[in-house]
VEXDREN-2710 file (C-alpha; in Angstrom, 1 decimal):
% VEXDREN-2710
k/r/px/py/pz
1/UNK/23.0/8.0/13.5
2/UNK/26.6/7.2/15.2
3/UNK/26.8/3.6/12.9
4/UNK/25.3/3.4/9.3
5/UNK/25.7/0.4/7.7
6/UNK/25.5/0.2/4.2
7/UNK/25.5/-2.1/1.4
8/UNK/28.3/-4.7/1.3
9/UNK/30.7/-4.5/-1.3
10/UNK/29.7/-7.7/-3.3
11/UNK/25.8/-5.7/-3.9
12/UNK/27.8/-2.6/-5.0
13/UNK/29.8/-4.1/-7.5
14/UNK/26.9/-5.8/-8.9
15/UNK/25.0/-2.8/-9.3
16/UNK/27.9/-0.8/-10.9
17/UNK/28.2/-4.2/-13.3
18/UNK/24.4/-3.5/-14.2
19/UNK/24.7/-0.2/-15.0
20/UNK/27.6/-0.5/-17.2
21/UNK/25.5/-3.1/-19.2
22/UNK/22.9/-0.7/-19.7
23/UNK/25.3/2.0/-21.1
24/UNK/26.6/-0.8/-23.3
25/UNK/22.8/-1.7/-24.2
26/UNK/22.2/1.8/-25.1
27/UNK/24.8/1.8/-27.4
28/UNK/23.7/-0.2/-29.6
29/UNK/19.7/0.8/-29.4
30/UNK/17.7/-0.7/-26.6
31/UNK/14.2/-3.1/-27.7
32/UNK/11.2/-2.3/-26.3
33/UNK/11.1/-4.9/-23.5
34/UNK/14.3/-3.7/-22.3
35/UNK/13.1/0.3/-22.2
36/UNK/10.4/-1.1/-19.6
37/UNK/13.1/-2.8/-18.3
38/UNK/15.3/-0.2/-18.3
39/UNK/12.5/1.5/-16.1
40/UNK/11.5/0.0/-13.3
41/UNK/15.5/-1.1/-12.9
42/UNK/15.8/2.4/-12.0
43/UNK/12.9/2.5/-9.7
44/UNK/14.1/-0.3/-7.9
45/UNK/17.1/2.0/-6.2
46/UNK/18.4/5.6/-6.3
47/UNK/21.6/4.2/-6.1
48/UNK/20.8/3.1/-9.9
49/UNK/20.5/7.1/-11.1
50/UNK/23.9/8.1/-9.7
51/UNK/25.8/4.8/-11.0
52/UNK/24.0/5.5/-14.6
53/UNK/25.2/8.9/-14.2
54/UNK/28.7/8.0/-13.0
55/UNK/28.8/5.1/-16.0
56/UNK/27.9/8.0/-18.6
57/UNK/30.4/10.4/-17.2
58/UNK/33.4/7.4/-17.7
59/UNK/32.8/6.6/-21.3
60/UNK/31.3/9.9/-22.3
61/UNK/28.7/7.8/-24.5
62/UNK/27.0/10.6/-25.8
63/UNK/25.4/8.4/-28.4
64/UNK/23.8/6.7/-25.7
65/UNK/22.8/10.2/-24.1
66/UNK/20.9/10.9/-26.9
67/UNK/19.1/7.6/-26.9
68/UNK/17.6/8.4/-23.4
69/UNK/15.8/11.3/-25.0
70/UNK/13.9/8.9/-27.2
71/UNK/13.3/6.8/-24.3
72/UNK/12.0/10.2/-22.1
73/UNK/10.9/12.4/-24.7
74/UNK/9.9/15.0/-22.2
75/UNK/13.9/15.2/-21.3
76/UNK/13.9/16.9/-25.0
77/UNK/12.6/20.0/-23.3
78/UNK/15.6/19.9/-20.9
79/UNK/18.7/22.4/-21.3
80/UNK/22.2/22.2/-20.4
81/UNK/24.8/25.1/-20.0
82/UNK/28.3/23.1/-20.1
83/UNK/30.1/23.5/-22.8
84/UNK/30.6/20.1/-24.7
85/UNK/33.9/21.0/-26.2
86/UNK/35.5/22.3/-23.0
87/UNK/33.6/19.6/-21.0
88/UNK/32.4/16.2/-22.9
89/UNK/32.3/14.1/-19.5
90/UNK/30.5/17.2/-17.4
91/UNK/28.2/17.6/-20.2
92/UNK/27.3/13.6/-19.9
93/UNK/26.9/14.1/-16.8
94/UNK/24.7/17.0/-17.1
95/UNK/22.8/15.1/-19.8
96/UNK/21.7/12.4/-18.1
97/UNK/20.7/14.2/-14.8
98/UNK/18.7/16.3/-16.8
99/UNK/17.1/13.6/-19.0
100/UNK/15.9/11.7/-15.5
101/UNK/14.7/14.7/-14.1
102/UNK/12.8/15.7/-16.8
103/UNK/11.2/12.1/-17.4
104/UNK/10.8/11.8/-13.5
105/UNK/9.1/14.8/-13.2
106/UNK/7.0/14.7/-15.9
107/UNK/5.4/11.7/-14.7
108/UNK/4.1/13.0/-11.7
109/UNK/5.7/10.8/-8.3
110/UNK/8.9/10.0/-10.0
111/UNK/9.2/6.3/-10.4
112/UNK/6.9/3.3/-12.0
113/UNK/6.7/0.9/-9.3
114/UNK/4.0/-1.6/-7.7
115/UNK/0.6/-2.4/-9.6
116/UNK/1.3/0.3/-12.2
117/UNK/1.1/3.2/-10.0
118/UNK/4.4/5.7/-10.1
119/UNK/6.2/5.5/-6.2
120/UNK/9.5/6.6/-5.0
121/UNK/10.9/4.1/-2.8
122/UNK/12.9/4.4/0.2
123/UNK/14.6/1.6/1.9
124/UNK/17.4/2.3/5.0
125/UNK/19.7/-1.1/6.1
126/UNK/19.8/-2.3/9.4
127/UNK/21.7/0.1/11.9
128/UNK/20.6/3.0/8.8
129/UNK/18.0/6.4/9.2
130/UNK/17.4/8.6/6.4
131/UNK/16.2/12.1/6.5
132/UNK/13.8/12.3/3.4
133/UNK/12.6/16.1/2.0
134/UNK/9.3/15.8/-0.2
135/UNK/8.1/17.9/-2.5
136/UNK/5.5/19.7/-0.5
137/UNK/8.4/20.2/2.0
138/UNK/7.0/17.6/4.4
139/UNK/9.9/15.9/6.1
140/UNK/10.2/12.0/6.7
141/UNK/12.7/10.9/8.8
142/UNK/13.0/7.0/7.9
143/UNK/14.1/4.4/10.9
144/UNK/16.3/1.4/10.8
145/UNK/15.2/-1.2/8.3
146/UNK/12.5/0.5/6.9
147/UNK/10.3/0.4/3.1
148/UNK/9.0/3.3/2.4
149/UNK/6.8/3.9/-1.3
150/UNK/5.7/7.3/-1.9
151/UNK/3.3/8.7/-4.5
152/UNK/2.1/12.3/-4.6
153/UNK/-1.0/13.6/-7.4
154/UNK/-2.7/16.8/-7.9
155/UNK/-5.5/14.9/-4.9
156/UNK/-3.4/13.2/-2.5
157/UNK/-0.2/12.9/-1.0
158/UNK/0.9/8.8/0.0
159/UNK/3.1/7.7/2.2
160/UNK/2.9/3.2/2.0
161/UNK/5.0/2.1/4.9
162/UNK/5.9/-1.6/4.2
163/UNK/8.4/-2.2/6.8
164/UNK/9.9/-0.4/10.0
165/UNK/9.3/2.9/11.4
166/UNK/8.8/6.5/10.6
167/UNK/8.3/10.4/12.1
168/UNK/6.4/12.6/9.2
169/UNK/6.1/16.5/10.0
170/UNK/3.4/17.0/7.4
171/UNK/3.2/20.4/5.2
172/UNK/0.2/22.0/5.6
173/UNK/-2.1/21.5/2.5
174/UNK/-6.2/21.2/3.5
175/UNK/-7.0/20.6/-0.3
176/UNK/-4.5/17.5/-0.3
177/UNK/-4.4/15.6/2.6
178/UNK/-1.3/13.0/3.5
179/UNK/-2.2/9.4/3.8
180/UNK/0.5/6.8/5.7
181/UNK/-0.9/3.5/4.5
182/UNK/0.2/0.7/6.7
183/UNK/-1.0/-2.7/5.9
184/UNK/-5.0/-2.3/5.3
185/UNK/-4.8/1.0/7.9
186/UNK/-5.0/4.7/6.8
187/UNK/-3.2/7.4/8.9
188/UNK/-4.5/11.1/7.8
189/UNK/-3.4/14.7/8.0
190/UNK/-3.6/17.7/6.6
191/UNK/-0.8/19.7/8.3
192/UNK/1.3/17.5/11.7
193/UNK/3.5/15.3/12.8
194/UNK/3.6/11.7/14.0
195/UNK/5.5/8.5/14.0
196/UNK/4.3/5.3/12.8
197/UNK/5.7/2.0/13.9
198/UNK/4.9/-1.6/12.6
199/UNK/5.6/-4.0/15.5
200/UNK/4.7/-8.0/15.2
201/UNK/1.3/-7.7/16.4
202/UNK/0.2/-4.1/16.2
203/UNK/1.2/-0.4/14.4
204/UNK/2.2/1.8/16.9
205/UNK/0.8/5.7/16.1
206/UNK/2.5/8.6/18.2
207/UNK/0.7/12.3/17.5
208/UNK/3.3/14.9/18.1
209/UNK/1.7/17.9/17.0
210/UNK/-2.1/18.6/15.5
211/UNK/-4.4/16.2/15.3
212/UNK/-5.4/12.7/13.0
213/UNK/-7.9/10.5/11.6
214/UNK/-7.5/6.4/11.3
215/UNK/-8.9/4.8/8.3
216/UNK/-9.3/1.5/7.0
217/UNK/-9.3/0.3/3.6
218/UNK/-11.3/-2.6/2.3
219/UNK/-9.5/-6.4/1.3
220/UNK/-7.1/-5.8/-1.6
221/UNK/-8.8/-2.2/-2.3
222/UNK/-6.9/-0.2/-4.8
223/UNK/-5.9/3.0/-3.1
224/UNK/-7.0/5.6/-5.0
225/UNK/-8.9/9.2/-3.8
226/UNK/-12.2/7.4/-3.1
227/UNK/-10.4/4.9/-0.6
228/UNK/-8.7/8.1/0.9
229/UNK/-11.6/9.7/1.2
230/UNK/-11.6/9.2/4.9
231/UNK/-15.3/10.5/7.3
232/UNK/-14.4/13.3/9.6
233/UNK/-16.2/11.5/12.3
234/UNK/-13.4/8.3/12.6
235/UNK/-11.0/7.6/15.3
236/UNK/-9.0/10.7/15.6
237/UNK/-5.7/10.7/17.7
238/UNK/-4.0/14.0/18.5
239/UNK/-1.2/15.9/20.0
240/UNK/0.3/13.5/23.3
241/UNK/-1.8/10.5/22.7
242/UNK/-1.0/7.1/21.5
243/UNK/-2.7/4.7/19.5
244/UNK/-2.4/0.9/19.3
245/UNK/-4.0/0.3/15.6
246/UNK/-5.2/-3.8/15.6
247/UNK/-3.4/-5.5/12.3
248/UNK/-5.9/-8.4/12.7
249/UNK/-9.4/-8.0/11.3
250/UNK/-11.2/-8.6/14.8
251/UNK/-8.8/-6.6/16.8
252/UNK/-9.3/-3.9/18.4
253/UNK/-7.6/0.0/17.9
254/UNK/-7.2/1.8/21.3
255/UNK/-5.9/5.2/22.3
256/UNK/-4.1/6.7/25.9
257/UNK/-2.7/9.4/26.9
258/UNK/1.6/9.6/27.4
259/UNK/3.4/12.4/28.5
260/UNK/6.3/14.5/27.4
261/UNK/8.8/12.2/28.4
262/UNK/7.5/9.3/27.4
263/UNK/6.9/11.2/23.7
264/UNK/10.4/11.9/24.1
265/UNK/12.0/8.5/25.0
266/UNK/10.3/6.6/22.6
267/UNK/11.4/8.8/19.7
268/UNK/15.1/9.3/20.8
269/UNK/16.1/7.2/18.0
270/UNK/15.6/10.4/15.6
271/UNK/18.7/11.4/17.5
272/UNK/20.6/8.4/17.4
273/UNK/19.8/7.1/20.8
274/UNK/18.3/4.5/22.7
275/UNK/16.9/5.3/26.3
276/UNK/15.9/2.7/28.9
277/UNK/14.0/3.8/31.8
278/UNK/13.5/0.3/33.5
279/UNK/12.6/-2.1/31.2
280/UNK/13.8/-5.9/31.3
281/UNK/16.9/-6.5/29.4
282/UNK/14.9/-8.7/27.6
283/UNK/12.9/-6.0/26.2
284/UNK/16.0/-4.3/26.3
285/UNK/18.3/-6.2/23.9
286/UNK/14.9/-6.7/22.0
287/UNK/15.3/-3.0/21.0
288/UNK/18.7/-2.8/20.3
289/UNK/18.6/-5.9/18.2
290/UNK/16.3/-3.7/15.5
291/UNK/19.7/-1.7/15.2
292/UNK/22.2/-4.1/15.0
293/UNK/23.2/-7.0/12.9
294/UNK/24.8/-8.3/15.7
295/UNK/22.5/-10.5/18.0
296/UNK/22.2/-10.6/22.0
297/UNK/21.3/-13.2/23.4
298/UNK/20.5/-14.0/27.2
299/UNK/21.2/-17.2/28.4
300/UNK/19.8/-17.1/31.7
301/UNK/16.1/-16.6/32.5
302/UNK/17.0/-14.6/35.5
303/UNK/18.9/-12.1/34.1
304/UNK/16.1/-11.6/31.4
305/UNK/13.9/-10.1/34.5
306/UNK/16.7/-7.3/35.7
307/UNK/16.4/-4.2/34.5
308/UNK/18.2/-1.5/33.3
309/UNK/18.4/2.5/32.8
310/UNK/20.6/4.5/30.6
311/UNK/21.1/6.2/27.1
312/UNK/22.7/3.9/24.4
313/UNK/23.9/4.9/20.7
314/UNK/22.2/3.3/18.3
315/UNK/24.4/0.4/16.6
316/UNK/27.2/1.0/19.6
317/UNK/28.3/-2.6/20.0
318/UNK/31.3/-2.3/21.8
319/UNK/29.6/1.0/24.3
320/UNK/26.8/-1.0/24.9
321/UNK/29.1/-4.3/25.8
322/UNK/31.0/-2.0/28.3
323/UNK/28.2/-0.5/29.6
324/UNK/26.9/-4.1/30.4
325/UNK/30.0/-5.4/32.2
326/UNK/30.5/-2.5/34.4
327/UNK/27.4/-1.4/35.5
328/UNK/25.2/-4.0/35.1
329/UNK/27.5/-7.0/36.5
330/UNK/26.7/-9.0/33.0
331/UNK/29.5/-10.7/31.1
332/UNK/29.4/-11.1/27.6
333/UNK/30.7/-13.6/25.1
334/UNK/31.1/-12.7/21.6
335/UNK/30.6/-15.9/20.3
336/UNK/31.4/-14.5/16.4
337/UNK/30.6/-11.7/14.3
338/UNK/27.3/-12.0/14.7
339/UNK/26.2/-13.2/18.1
340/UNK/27.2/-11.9/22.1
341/UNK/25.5/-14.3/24.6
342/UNK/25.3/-12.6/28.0
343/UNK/25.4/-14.4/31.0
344/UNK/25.9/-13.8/35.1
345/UNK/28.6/-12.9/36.4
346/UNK/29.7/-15.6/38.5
END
């Protein structure tokens, strides 16, 4: 997208203060308690790999390198070309990317995360997208202010949406269909694409190409292949239609037709846009607000009603301020940082 915004500084450092502790920690022979530990504090982020990575390479603590193998025994099978006497910090480097690799990929989907399954999780900031290559070669391009958990076995393939929005273009793979689990919901494929939103009330389901099948697991069911074992004959959405998927228990899932255009408007965001085609402002700003730490507000109930057409970068404050003043006939005070009030122009 045109804006990314990333972690402030203040989570950074505390992250690259963490992982220098658990160089230090190494060093001197981690417990047991802090192994597990040591575990799922690198599940929690990716950012935690490269800063244990970048910690090694800075201290060159191959002592501690070689206590990772006894932590990922399966990194003992892992080899390294650089030389250590030409290259000691390369070579730490090298270690420790091979020793997480090795222990990552040994244990099947990467990471040990929620309720002792193994995930990889994904998480983009506010104003942030992510383009996210699986193993299978499915693609997942991840929306602002998103959770994504993934797990992959030899009988499924799992995508757990927590938060926010997604577009999967699924690899084709009959014996091991691709499950997006939202909420109690179970989206499935076996070789398309679709986008999955989760909105306030409802989870929005676009089919872009192929065809899928809506599931729904039981009340704090564990997911496993049985519960993604979904009947050929349920609610199947395909190629151009739409699906409004009920998150309470006596709602109702529907499904409509939509056109090119409208496909194509409401997934501009893969491209780092936002297109209006007359809606209210106050639907308006409501979508741009997903995008933006920076909140509109309208002050008068009037000009909630006008509406507006036009293509708007994602996260373009200022654009979208100018675009507002001289062509809608809206003036905007930027109260702070954090909050633009628009009003009539008198």
């Amino acid at each position: 997208m045109t804006n990314v915004y990333s972690l402030n500084n203040n989570d950074d450092d505390v992250m690259f203060d963490q992982a220098s502790l658990w160089v230090a920690r190494m060093d001197r022979n981690l417990t047991e308690s802090e192994q597990t530990e040591f575990r799922l504090w690198l599940a929690e982020n990716a950012q935690h790999q490269k800063l244990i990575i970048e910690m090694a390479s800075m201290w060159d603590k191959m002592d501690s390198l070689d206590r990772l193998a006894d932590l990922f025994p399966a990194a003992n099978k892992a080899e390294t070309k650089v030389s250590s006497a030409k290259w000691p910090i390369a070579l730490a480097a090298s270690l420790v990317m091979a020793l997480l690799v090795a222990f990552f990929t040994d244990n099947n989907l990467n990471w040990l995360w929620q309720e002792e399954q193994q995930f990889v999780r994904y998480q983009t900031a506010v104003g942030e997208s992510s383009t996210i290559y699986l193993s299978d070669n499915s693609k997942v391009l991840l929306n602002t202010d998103s959770v994504l958990l993934v797990r992959y076995t030899d009988d499924y393939r799992l995508l757990n949406l927590q938060r926010g929005e997604l577009h999967v273009e699924v690899a084709h793979d009959k014996s091991r269909p691709l499950s997006v689990v939202v909420n109690q919901k179970v989206i499935q494929a076996v070789g398309t694409a679709f986008s999955v939103q989760v909105k306030v009330s409802e989870i929005e389901l676009i089919v872009t190409e192929g065809k899928v099948i809506i599931g729904q697991l039981k009340e704090k069911q564990q997911v496993n292949e049985e519960a993604l074992s979904i009947p050929a004959s349920s609610l199947a959405v395909s190629k151009g239609e739409i699906a409004s998927l009920a998150l309470a228990k006596t709602g109702v899932d529907t499904v409509s037709v939509i056109d090119d255009k409208t496909i194509k408007k409401s997934l501009s965001w893969r491209q780092g846009n936002l297109v209006f085609t007359g809606e209210t402002l106050a639907e308006a700003m409501a979508e741009v607000n997903r995008y933006t730490s920076v909140t509109f507000e309208i002050a008068d109930e009037e000009l909630k009603q006008i509406r507006i057409a036009g293509r708007f970068k994602t996260g373009d404050v200022k654009g979208l301020i100018a675009v507002l003043e001289q062509n809608f006939n809206i003036k905007t005070d930027r109260v702070n940082t954090g909050l633009v009030v628009l009003r009539k122009q008198s």
